[in-house]
C-alpha positions as CSV (number, residue, x, y, z in Angstrom):
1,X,-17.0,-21.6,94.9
2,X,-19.0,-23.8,97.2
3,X,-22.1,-25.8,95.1
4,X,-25.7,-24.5,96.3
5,X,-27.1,-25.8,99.0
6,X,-31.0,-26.6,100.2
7,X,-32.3,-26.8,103.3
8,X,-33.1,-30.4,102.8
9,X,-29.5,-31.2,101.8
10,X,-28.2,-29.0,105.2
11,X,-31.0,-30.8,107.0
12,X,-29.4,-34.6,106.3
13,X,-26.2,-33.2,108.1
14,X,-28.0,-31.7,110.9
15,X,-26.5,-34.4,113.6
16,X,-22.8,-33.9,112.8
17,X,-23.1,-30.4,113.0
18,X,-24.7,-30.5,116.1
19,X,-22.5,-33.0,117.6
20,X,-19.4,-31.1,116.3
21,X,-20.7,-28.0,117.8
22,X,-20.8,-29.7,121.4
23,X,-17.3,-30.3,120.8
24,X,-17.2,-26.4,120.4
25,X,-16.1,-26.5,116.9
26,X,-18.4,-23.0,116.5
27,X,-15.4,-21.1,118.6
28,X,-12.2,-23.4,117.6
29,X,-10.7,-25.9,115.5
30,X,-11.1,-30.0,117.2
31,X,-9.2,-32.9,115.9
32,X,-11.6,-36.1,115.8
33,X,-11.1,-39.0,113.4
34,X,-13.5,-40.5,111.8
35,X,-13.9,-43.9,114.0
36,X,-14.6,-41.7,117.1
37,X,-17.0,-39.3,115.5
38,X,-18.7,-42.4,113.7
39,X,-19.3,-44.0,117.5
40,X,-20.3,-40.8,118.6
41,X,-23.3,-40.7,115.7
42,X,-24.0,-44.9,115.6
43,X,-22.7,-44.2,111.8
44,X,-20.3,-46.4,110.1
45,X,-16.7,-44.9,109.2
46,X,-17.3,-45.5,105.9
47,X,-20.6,-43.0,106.3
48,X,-19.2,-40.2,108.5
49,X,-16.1,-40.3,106.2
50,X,-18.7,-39.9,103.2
51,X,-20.5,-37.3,104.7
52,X,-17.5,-35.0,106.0
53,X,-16.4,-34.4,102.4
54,X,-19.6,-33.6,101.3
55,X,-20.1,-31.0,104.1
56,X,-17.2,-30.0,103.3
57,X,-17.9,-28.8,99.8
58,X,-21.0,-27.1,101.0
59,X,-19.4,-24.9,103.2
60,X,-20.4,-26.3,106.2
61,X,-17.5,-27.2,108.2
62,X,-13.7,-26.1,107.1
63,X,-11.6,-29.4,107.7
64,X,-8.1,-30.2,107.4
65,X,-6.4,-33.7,107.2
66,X,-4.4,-33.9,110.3
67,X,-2.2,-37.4,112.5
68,X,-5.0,-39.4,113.9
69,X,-8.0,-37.9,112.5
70,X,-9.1,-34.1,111.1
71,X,-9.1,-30.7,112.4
72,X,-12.5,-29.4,111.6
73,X,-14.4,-26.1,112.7
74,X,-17.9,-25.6,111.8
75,X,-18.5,-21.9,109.2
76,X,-20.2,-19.7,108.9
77,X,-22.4,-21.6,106.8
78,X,-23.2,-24.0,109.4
79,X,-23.3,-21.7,111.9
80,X,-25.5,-19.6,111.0
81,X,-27.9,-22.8,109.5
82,X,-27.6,-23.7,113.7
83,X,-28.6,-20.5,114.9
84,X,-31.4,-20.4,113.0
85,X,-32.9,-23.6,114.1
86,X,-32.1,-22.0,117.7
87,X,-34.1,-19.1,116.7
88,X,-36.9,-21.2,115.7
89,X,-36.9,-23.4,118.4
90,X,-36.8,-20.4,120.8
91,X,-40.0,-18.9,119.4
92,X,-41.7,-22.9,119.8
93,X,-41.1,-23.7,123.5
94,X,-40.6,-20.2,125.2
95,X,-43.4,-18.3,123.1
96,X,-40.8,-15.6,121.6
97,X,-41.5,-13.6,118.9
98,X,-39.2,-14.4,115.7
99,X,-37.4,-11.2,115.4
100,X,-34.3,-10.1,116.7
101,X,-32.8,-6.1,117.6
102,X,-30.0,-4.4,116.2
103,X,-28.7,-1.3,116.8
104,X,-26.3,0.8,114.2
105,X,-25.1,4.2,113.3
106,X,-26.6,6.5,110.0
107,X,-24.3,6.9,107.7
108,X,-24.9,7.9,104.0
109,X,-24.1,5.4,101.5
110,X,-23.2,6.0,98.2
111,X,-26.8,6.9,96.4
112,X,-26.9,3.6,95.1
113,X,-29.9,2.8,96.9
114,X,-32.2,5.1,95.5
115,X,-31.2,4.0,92.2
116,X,-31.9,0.3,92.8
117,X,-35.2,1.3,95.0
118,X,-36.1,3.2,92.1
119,X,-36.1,0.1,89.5
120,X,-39.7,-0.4,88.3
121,X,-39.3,-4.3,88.2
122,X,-38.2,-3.9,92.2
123,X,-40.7,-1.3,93.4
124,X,-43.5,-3.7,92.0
125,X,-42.5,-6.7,94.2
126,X,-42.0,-4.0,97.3
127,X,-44.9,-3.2,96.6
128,X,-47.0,-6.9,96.7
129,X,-45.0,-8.6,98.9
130,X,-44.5,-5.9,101.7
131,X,-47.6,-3.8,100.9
132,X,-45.7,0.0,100.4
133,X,-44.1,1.7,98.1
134,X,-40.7,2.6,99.3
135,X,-38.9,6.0,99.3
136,X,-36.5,6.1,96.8
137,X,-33.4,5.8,98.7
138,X,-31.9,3.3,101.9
139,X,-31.2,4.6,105.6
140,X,-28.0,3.0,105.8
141,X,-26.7,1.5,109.3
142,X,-23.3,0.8,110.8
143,X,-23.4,-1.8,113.1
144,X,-19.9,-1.1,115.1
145,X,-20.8,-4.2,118.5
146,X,-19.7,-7.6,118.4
147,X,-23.2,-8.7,119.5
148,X,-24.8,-6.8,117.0
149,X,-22.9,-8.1,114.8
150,X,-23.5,-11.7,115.3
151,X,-27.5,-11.0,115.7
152,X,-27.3,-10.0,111.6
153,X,-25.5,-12.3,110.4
154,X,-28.8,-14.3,111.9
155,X,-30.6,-12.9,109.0
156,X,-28.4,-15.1,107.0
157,X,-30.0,-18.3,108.2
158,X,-33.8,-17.2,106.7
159,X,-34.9,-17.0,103.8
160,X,-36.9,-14.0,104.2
161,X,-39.4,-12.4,101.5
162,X,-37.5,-12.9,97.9
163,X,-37.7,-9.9,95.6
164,X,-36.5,-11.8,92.2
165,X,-34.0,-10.2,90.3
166,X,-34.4,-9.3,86.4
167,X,-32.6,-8.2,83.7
168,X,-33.2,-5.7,80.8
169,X,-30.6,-5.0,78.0
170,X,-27.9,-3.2,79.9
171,X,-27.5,-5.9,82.7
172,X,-28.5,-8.1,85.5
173,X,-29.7,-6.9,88.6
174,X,-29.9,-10.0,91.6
175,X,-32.1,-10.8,93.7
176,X,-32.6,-9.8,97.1
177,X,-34.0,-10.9,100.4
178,X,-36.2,-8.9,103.0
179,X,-37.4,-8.9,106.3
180,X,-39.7,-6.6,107.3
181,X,-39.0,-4.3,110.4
182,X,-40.1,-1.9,112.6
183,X,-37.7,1.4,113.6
184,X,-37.3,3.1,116.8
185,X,-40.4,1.2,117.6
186,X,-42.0,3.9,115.3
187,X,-41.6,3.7,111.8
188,X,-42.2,0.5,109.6
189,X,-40.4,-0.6,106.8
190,X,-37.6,-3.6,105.6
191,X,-34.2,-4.5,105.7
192,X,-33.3,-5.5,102.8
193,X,-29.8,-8.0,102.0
194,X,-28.8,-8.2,98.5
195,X,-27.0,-11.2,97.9
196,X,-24.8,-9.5,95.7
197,X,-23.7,-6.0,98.2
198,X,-20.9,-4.0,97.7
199,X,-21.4,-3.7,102.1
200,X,-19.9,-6.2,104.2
201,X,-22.3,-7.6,106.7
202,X,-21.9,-5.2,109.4
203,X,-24.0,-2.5,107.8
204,X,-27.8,-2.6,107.5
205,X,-29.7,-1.4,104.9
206,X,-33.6,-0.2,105.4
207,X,-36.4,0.6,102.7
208,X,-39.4,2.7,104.0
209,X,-42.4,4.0,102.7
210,X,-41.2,7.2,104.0
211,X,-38.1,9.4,104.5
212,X,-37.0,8.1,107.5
213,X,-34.2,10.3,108.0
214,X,-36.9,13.4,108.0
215,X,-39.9,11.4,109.9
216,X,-36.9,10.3,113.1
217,X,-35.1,14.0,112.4
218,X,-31.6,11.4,112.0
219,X,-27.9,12.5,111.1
220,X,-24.9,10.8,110.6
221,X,-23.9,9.0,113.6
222,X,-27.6,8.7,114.9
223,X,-28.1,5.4,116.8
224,X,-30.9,3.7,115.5
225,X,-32.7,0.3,117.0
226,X,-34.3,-1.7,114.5
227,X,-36.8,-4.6,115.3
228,X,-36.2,-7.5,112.4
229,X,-38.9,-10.1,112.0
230,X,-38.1,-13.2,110.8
């Protein structure tokens, strides 16, 4: 399991990520030794070399020893760490608002939303830090494009509005992140990503203050657009 890593860590490897991604190491593997990539950065070998394994064990880049150098490709990790500086620079210089659209399909989950919604030590933070009480249940979205796709694993790269996690005396419940939203340009409410999800990350999960399967009149297989602010 890769260590922890803060945004002031990331931040010190921003450069070779950057540089690496010019090379187009977000889409494929490059081989680059260490000499080259150190003229590249005005860094000594010694340095780049230094700093490679350590990005390595973050997660940032997957690397592989290779004749001549290393074959390295940037992950998701780092990735999605450079998207979200895009993001923010995007919102700077062109006047964008942060959020960004995704579109999925209703499906009904397994009840375990309500259940978690439901959890007194939750609702209380929903409550403060997004100013509603939610319904007690999730509208649950299937996000089935490629460009959807990509635009929440986005999300990844915030850190959104922390809902701590607790524990009582049967177990642990984690912590999630929110961001609030706004759907079918109606409706508000959040999208919330639990760090620990039995969903993979192309499904969407929405807390409201009402029932928004009642207030949009949705079924399974709906389309829904959701506005995500970050």
């Amino acid at each position: 399991m890769s260590p922890a890593i803060t945004e002031s860590e990331i931040a010190k490897d921003f450069f070779i990520l950057y540089r690496l991604a010019e090379m187009g190491a977000c889409n494929k593997t490059v081989r680059i030794s260490t000499s080259a990539l150190a003229k590249i950065l005005g860094l000594s070998q010694q340095s780049v070399s230094r700093r490679l394994i350590e990005m390595e064990q973050k997660g940032l880049i997957q690397r592989t020893a290779a004749s001549g150098g290393s074959l390295i490709r940037i992950s998701e990790v780092g990735e999605g760490y450079l998207r979200g500086i895009h993001l923010g620079l995007s919102a700077i210089f062109e006047g964008k608002p942060q959020s960004v659209t995704v579109e999925g399909r209703v499906f009904s989950g397994l009840g375990e939303g309500a259940y978690y919604v439901s959890k007194e030590m939750y609702r209380k933070q929903f409550i403060e830090k997004l100013g509603f009480d939610p319904y007690p249940g999730t509208l649950n979205l299937k996000i089935s494009s490629e460009q959807n796709a990509r635009l929440r694993a986005k999300l990844d790269a915030y850190p959104g509005i922390e809902i701590e996690g607790f524990r009582n005396r049967d177990r642990t419940y984690g912590s999630v992140k929110c961001f609030r939203a706004v759907i079918e340009g109606k409706e508000r409410g959040a999208v919330v990503l639990a760090l620990r999800s039995h969903y993979g990350k192309d499904v969407v999960e929405i807390i409201a203050p009402e029932y928004l399967r009642g207030c949009l009149g949705l079924r399974d297989g709906d389309k829904v657009r959701v506005e995500i602010f970050i």
